[in-house]
N, C-alpha and C positions, 0 to 999 in steps of 0.2 A: 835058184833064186827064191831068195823069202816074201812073201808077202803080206804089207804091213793091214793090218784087217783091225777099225774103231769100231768097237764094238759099245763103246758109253754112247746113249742119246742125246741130242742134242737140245735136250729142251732143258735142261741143267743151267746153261749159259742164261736163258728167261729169268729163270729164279732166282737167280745171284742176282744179278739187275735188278727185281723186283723186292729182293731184301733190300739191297742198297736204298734203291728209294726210301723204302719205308723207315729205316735205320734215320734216314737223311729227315723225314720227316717229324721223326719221333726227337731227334736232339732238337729242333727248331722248334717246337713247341716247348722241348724243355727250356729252350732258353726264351721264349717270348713271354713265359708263366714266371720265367725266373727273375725278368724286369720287370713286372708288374710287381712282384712282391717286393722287390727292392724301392719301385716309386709308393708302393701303398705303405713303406714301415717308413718311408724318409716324411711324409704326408702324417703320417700317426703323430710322429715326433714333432713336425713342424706344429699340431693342432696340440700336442701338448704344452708345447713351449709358448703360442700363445693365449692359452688358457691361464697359463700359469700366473704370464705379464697381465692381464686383462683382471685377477682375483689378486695381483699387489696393486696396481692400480687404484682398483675399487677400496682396497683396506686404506691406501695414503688417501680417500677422497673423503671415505668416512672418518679419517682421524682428522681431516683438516674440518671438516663440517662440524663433529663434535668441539671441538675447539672454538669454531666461530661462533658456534649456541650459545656454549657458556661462555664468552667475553660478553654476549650485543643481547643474551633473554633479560636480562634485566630490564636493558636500557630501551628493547622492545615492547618489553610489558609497561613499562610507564610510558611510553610515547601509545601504546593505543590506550590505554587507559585514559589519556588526558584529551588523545582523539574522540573518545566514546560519552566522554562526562561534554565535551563541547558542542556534539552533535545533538544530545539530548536537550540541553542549554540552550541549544540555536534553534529559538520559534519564533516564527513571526508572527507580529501580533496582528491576527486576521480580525478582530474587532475594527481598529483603528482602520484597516483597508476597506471592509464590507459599511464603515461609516461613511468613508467618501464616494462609495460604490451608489449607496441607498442615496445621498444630497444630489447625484446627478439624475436620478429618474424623473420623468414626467409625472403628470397626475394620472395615476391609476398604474403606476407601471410596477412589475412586480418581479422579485428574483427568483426564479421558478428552483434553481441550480444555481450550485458553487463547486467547482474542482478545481485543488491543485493539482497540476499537468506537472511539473518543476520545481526547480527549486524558489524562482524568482519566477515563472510564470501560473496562471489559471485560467479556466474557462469558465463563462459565464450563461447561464441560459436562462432571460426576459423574455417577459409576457408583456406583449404594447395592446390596446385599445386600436393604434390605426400607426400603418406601415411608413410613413415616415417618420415615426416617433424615431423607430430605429435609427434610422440614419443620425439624425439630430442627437440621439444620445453616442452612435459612434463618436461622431465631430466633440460631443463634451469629451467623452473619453482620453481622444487625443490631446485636448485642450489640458491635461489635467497633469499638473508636475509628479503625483506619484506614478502615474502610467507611463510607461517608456514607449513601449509601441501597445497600437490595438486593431485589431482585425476583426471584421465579420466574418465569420465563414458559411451561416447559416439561416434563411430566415423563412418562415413554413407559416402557412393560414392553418387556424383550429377552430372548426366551427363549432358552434355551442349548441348543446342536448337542450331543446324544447320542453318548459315542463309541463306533463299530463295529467288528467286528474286517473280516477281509481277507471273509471271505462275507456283511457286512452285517448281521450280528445285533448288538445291543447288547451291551456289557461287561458291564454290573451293571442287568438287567432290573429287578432288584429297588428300584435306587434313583430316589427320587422328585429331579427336578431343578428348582429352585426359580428361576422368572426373576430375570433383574437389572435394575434399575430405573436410568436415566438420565435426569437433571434439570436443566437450564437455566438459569441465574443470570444476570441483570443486572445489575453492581455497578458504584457510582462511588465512586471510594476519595480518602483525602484525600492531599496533595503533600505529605509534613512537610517537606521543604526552604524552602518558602515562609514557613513559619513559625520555622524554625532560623533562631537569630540568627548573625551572621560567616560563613553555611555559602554559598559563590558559587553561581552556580546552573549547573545541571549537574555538581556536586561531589559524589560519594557520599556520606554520610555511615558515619566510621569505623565497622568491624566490632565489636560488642561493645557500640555506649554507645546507650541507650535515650532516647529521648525524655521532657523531662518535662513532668509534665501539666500546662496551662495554669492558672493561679490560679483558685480556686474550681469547676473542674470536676471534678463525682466521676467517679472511674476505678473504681468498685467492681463490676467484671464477671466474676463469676464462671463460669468454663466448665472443665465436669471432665474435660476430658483430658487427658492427660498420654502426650506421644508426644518418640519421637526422630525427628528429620527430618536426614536427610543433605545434609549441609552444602553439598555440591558437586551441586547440584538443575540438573537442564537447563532453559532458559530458551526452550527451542523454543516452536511453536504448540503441539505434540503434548506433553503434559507425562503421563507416569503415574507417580501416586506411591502408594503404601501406607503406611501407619503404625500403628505396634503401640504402643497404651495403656499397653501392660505394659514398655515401654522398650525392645524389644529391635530391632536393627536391620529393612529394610523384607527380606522375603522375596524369593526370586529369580523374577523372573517377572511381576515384578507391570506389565509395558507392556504386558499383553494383557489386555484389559476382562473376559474370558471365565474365567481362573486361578481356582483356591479354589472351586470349586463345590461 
């Protein structure tokens, strides 16, 4: 009787097994690496192809944009050119407004400030003697067909510097000095050019001829002052002007807010 005697180990069988795996292992990565590079080169292509679209695009945008230049630069440059000569053109004549401005003050009331805020609006900043002047010239303001609206926005006491002699004692102990009150106007006034019929725009309108009043508007505004105002008025920011009721020219002195105490 023969007897059959396995003489191979058995740990042979482990290691077939454990190549397998690894073999199993190693194709699965090849193939996981090997979709990746197939999604990253259809992605290359894709990012090439819209590159491509995105630089004819931009050439058909530029070729359409060079084309609208040269039909409308002409016709551009003469329209801001004609815009540019009419904005220059278009001033208003601040003389003729700072004259109806000065006819409404009280006795002693002065323009300390003038600003345009606007195109049709400015600010106004008066010097009164005593705080209801303000009001009263508000109420003229509105009364007034070149002003469309008018507002106060501001009104402040300024009391007046005592004068001393060389040792510091006061002049006239005896006299009481009365603050001066400064008030804040915010007016939008109207364009009478706009409304002047034949009158070009930016074209003063002549010295002397009055506007007339539109059909059916009553013009019955009665304001009691009666002042002379000097013809040749400065137009600066800094405007001060006095005016005397009683007709008689403005007194010397009167650009310093502080005068006539």
């Amino acid at each position: 009787m023969l007897v059959d005697i396995n003489l191979l180990p058995e740990r042979e069988r482990g290691a077939s097994k454990a190549l397998l795996v690894s073999l199993a292992f190693i194709a699965a990565a090849l193939l996981f690496w090997l979709t990746l590079f197939i999604m990253a080169e259809r992605n290359a292509d894709e990012a090439v192809r819209l590159n491509a679209q995105s630089e004819q695009i931009r050439g058909r945008q530029e070729e359409l944009r060079s084309v609208m230049t040269g039909t409308d630069t002409m016709a551009e440059r003469q329209q801001l050119e004609a815009t540019v000569e009419w904005a220059e053109s278009y001033r208003y004549p601040t003389a003729l407004l700072l004259r109806q401005l000065v006819s409404l003050l009280p006795l002693r009331g002065f323009i300390m400030d003038f600003t345009y805020t606007g195109p049709h609006t400015a600010e106004l900043d008066i010097q009164f003697d005593r705080y209801e002047q303000a009001a009263h010239y508000l109420a003229r303001l509105k009364a007034t067909e070149i002003i469309e609206t008018a507002a106060m926005t501001e009104v402040t006491a300024e009391p007046l510097e005592e004068e001393t002699d060389e040792e510091g004692n006061p002049d006239n102990p005896d006299e009481t000095l009365v603050p001066r009150y400064r008030a804040v106007y915010t007016i939008e006034f109207v364009d009478t050019r706009d409304d002047a019929e034949g009158t070009a725009v930016g074209e003063e309108p002549v010295e002397g001829e009055e506007e007339a009043p539109a059909e059916g508007e009553e013009t019955d505004v009665d304001v009691d002052v009666e002042q002379d105002v000097d013809q040749n008025q400065d137009v600066d920011v800094n405007v001060n002007t006095e005016t005397d009721p009683a007709g008689e020219q403005p007194e010397d002195g009167t650009a310093e807010g502080g005068d006539g105490q």
